[in-house]
C-alpha positions as CSV (number, residue, x, y, z in Angstrom):
1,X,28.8,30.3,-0.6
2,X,27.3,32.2,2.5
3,X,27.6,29.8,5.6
4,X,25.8,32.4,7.6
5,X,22.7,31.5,5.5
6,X,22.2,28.5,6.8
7,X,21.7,30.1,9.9
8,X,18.5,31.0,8.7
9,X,16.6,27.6,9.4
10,X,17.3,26.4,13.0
11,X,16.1,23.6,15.4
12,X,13.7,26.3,17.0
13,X,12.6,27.1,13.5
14,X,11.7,23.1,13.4
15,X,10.3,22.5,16.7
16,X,7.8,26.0,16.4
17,X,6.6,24.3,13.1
18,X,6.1,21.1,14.4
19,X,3.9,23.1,17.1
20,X,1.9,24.7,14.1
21,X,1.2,21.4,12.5
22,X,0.6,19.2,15.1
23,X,-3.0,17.9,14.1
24,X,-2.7,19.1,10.7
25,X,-0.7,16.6,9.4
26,X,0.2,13.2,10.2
27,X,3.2,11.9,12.6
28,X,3.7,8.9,10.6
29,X,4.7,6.2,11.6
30,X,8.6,5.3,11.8
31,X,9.5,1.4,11.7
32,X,12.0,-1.2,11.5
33,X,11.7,-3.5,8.8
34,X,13.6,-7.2,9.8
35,X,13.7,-8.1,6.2
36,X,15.1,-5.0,4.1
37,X,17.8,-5.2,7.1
38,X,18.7,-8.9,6.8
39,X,19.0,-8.1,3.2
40,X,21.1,-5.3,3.0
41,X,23.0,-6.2,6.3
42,X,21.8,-2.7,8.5
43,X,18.7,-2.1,10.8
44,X,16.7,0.0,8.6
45,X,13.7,1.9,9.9
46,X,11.0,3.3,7.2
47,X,9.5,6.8,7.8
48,X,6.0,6.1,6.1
49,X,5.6,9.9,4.7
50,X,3.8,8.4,1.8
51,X,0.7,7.6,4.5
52,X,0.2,11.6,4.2
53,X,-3.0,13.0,3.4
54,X,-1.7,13.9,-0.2
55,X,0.9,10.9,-0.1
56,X,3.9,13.1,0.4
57,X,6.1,14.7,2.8
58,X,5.7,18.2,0.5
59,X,2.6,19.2,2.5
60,X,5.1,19.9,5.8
61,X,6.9,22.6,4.2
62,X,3.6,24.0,2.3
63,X,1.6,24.3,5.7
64,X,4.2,25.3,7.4
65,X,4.6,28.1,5.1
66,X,0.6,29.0,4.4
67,X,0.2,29.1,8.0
68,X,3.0,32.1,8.3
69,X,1.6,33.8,5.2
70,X,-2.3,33.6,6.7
71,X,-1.2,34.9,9.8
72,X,0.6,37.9,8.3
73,X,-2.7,38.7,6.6
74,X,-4.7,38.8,9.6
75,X,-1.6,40.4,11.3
76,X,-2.3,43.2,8.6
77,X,1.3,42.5,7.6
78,X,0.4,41.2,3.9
79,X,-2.1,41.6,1.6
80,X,-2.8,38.2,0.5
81,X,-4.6,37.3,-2.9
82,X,-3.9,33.7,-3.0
83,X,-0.8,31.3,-3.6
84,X,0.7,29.8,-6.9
85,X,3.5,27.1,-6.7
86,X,5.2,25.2,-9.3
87,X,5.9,21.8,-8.5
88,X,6.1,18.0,-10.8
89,X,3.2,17.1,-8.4
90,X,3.9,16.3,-4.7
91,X,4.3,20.2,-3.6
92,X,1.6,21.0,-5.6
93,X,-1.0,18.5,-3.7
94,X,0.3,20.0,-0.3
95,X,-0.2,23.5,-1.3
96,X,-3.3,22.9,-3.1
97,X,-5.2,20.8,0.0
98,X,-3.8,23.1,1.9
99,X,-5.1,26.2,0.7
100,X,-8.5,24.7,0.0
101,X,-8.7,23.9,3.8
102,X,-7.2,27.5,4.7
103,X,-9.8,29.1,2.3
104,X,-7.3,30.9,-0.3
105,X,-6.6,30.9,-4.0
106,X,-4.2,28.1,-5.2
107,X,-2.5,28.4,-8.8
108,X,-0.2,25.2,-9.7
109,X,2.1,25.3,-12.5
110,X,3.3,22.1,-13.5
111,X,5.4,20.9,-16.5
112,X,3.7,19.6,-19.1
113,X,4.6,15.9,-18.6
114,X,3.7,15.7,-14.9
115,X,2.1,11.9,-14.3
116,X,-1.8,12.2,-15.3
117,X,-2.1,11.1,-11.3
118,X,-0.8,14.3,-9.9
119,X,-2.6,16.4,-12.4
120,X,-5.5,15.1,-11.6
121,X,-5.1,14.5,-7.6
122,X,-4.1,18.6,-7.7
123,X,-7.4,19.5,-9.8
124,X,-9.6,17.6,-7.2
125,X,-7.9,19.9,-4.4
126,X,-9.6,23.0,-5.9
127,X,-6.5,24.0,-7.5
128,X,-6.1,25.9,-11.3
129,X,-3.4,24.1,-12.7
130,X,-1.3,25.6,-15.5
131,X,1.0,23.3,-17.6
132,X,3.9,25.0,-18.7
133,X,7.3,23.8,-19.7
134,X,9.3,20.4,-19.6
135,X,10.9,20.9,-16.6
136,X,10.6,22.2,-13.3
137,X,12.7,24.9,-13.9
138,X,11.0,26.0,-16.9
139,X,7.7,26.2,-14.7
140,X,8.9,28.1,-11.6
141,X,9.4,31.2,-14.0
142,X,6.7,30.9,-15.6
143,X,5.1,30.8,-11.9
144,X,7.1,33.4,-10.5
145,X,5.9,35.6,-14.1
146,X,2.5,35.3,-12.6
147,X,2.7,35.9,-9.7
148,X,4.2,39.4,-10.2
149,X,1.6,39.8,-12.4
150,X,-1.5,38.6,-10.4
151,X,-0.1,39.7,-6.9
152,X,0.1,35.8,-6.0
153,X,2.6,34.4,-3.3
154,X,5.1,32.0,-4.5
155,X,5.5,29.4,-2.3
156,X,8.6,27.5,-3.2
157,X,8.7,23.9,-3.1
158,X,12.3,24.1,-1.4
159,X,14.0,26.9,-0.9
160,X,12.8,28.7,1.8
161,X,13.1,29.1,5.5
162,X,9.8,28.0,6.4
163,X,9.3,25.4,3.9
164,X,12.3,23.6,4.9
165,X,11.3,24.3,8.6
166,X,8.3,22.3,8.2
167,X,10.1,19.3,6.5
168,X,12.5,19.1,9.2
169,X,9.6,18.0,11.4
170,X,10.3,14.6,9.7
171,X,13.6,14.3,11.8
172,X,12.4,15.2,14.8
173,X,9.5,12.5,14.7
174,X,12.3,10.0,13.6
175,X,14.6,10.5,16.5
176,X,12.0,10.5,18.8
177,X,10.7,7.2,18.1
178,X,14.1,5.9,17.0
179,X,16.7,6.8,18.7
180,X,19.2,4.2,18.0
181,X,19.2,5.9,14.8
182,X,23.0,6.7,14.0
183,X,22.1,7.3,9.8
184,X,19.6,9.6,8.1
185,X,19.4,8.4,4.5
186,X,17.8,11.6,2.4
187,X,16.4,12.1,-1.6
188,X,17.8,14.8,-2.8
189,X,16.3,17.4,-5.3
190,X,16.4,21.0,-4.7
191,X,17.5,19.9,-1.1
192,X,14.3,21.2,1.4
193,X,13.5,17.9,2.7
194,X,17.4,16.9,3.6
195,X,18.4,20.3,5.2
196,X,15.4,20.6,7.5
197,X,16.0,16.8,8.8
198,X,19.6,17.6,8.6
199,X,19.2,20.6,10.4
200,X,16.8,19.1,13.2
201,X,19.6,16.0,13.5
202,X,22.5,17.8,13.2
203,X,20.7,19.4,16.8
204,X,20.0,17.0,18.4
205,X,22.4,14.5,17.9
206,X,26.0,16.0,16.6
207,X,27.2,13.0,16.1
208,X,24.5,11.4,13.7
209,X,25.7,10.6,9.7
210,X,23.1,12.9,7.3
211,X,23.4,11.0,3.5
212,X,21.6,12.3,0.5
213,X,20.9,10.5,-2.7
214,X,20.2,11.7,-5.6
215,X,19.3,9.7,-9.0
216,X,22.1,9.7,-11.6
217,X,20.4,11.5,-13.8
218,X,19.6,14.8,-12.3
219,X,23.0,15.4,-10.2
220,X,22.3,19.1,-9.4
221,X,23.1,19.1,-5.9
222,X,26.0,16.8,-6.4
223,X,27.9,18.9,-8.5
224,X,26.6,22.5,-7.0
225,X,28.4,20.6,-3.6
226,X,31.1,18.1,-5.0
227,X,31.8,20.5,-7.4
228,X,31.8,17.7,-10.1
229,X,30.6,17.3,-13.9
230,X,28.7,14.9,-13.9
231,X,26.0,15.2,-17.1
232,X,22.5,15.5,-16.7
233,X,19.6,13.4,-18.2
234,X,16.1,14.4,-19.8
235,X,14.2,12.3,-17.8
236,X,13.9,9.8,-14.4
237,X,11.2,7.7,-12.7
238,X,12.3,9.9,-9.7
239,X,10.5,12.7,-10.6
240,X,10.2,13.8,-7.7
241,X,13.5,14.8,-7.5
242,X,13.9,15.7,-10.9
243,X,15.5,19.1,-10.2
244,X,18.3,21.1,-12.5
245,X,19.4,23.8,-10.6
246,X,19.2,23.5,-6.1
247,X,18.1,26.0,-4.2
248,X,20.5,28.9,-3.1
249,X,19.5,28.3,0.6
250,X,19.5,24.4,0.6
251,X,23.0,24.3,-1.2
252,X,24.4,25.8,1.9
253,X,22.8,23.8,4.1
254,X,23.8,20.6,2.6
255,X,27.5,21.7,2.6
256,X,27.5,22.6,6.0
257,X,25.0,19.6,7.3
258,X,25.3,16.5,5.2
259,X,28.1,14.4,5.3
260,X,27.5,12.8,1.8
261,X,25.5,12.5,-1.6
262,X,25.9,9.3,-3.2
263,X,24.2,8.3,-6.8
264,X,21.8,5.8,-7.8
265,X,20.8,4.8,-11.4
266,X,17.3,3.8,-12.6
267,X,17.8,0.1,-12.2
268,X,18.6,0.7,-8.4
269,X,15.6,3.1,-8.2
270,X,13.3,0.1,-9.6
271,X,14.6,-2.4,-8.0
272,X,13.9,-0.1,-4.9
273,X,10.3,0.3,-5.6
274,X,10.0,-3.5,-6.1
275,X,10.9,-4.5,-3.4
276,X,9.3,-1.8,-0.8
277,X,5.8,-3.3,-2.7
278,X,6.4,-7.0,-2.4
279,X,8.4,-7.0,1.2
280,X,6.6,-4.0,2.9
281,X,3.7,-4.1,0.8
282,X,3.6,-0.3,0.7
283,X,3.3,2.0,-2.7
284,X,6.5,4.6,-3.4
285,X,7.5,6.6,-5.9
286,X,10.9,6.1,-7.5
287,X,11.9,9.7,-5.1
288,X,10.3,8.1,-2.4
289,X,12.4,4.6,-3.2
290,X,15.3,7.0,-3.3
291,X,16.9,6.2,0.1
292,X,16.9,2.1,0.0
293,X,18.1,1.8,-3.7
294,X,21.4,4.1,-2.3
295,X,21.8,0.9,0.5
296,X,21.0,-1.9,-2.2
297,X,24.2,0.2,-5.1
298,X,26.3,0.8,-1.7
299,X,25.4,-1.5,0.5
300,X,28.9,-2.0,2.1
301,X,28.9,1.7,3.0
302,X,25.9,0.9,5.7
303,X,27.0,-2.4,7.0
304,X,26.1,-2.8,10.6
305,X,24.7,0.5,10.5
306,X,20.9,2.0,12.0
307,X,19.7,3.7,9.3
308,X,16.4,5.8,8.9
309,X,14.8,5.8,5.8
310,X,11.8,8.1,4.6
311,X,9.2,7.2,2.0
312,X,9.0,10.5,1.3
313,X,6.2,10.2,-2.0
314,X,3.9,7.6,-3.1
315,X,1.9,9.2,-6.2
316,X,3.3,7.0,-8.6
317,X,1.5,6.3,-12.2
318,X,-0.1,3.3,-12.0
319,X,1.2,2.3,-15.8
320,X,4.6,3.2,-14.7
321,X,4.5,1.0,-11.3
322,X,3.2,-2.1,-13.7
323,X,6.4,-1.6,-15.9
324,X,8.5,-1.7,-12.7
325,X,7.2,-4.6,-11.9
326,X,7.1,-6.1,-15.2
327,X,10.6,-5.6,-15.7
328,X,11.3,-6.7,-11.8
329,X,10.0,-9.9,-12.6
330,X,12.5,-10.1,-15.9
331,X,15.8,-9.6,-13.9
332,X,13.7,-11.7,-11.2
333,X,13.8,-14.6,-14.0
334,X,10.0,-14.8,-12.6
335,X,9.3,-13.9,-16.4
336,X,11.2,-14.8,-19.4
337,X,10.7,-14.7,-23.1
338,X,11.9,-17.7,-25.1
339,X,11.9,-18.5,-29.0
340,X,11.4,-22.2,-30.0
341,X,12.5,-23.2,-33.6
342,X,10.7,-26.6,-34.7
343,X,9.2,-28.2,-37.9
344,X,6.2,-26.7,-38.8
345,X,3.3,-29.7,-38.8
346,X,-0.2,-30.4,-37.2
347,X,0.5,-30.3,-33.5
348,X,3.6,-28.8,-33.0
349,X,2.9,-25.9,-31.0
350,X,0.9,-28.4,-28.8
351,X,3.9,-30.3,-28.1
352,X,5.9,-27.2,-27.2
353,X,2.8,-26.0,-24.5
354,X,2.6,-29.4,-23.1
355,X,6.7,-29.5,-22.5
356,X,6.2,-26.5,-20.7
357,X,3.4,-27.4,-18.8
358,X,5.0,-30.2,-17.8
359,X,8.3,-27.9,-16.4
360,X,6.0,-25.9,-14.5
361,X,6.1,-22.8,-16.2
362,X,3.1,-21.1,-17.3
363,X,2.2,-19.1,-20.6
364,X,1.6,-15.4,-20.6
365,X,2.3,-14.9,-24.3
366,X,2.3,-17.0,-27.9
367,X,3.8,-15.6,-31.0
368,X,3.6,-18.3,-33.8
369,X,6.0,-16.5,-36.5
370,X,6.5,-17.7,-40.4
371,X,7.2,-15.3,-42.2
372,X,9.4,-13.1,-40.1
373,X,12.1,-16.2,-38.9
374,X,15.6,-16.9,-40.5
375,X,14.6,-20.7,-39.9
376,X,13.9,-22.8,-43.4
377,X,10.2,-22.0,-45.2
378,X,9.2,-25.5,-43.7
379,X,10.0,-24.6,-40.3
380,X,7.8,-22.3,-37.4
381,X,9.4,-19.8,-34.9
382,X,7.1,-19.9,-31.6
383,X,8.0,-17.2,-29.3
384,X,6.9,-17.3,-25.8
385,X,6.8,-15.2,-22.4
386,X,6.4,-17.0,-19.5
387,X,6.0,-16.9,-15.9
388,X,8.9,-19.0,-14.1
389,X,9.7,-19.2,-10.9
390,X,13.6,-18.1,-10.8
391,X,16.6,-18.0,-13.4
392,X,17.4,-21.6,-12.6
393,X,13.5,-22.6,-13.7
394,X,13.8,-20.8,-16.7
395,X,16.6,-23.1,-17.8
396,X,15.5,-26.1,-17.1
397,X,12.2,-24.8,-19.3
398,X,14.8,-24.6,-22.1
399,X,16.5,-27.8,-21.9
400,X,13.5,-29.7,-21.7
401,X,12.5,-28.0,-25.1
402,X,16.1,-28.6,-26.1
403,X,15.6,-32.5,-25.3
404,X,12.6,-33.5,-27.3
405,X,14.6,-32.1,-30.4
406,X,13.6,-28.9,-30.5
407,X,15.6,-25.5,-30.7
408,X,15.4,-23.1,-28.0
409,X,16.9,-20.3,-26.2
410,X,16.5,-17.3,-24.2
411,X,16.4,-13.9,-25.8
């Protein structure tokens, strides 16, 4: 480890890009939210970074960084043929709007199962997109091959001076309108967006606690800092900060700057997104959900605590956001799927509708089942999915079945 690296990004670094992008990029707003805090027993403040242009913090970093490069060209500096990132989507939007409003070439390689949403978004940018690879890693060579070979510019996604420069604008915004702020709660990928905030807060206000998160299964950063074990998986819906190997740079930076990087697991990621929908009615994607499902797994760690949390992504695949909520609505007990076992005569399944009716529950699916059952050859299986109203409603829906005689249960 080289402390003196992080030396390399500084608060003047932060406040001379937050010069360059003033009216290039939002200041989004930063707000308390009374009901996530009663919940989870902390003030919580929301940095809306998904209200971007491009729905993501990433085009901080890329402007900052496009701006440099274009002014080396006209400086004579650089000879500047255009720009090629790789990226699973949201630094590929910045650098791709980016570079279509600054005039200059823009090649995006992606890996080949980036959400059809950021494909596209990049494409309408003016961007050439490239697919390559199954991970991000796999990508960034392939970018960094072309480049060399085209005489392109790789702009990283996180590990560079300017690029993390332009995220830490984020904390200076935060501060400014918040300063009761006393916790910075960070996703964590390949680092960029914690160790610019960190960096700006770490400034400001010595005394502030800087916590990253990181989903469970892509632990890069924890282990490259912890010095852990911990496995990693093939897939996340945080995709955003789906990241194998953290940046050189950033590593440092989140040694020396943050005081901790907790885990959360796809159920608190979910969960996360659910709820940012329904209470704050505002779209995330499971990086950008990152931050609140680390207060909803370790909630007793931010007890009585002002915490500022940023929404740092909401380009989220629409079929993926209605399985979150689908199965939100299962652990909700606001839908459950029951199997009724009765005699199989005129009217039956009738019967079974009307007591369910009658309970106040209401019928999303019917699956009348024969031949597939281990009941007798005279009896019917009905399965059902229905909307309820809460774990409580979905029993009393059972025993209602139960007494008019028939067999049912949850399952």
């Amino acid at each position: 480890m080289n402390p003196a690296g992080a030396a390399r990004v500084t608060l003047a670094d932060i406040e001379a890009a937050g010069a360059r992008l003033r009216g290039q990029v939002l200041d989004t707003p930063c707000l308390a939210s009374k009901t996530l805090s009663q919940i989870v027993g902390a003030q919580v403040f929301l940095k809306f970074e998904n209200l971007q242009f491009t729905a993501s913090f990433k085009e901080r970093g890329a402007l900052n960084k496009l701006l440099a490069l274009v002014a080396a060209r006209d400086a004579g500096r650089l000879q500047l043929r255009g720009v090629i990132a790789a990226s699973a989507g949201n630094h590929a939007q910045g650098v791709a709007h980016h570079a279509q409003r600054l005039g200059l070439r823009a090649v995006i390689v992606m890996p080949q199962f980036t959400p059809t949403v950021k494909v596209e978004r990049t494409l309408g940018f003016g961007a050439e997109v490239v697919l390559h690879g199954e991970s991000f890693d796999a990508a960034r060579e392939h970018a960094l091959k072309l480049a060399a070979e085209q005489g392109l510019a790789f702009v990283h996604p996180f590990d560079d001076p300017l690029v993390i420069a332009g995220q830490g604008t984020i904390g200076l915004e935060m501060l400014r309108e918040q300063p009761s702020i006393d916790t910075l709660v960070i996703a964590v990928g390949g680092g960029g967006l914690i160790s610019g905030i960190a960096t700006a807060a770490r400034a400001l206000r010595p005394g502030i606690q800087v916590i990253g998160v990181q989903a469970e299964r892509f632990p890069a950063m924890v282990n490259a800092v912890q010095g852990t074990q911990h496995p990693q998986g093939s897939s996340t819906i945080a995709e955003g900060i789906a990241v194998g190997q953290p940046g050189e740079l950033t590593r440092v930076i989140v040694a020396e700057r943050v005081d901790e990087l907790l885990l959360v697991d796809e159920g608190d990621l979910e969960q996360a997104v659910l709820m940012l929908l329904e209470i704050e009615k505002t779209v995330v994607e499971g990086a950008g959900a990152a931050g609140l499902a680390a207060l909803l797994r370790h909630r007793e760690r931010f007890v009585d605590r002002h915490v500022g949390l940023v929404l740092c992504g909401g380009n989220i695949d629409p079929l993926l956001l209605a399985a979150i909520i689908e199965r939100g609505m299962v652990r909700a007990g606001r839908l459950a799927r029951i199997r009724v076992g009765a005699r199989d005569h005129p009217g039956v399944l009738a019967r079974i509708t009307a007591l369910v009716a009658e309970a106040g529950a209401n019928i999303d699916e019917v699956h009348h089942q024969r031949a597939f059952s281990s009941l007798s050859a005279q009896s019917v299986e009905v399965e059902l999915v229905l909307q309820t109203r809460n774990p409580p409603h979905v029993a009393e829906v059972v025993q209602r079945l139960q007494r008019a005689g028939f067999e049912a249960a949850v399952y």
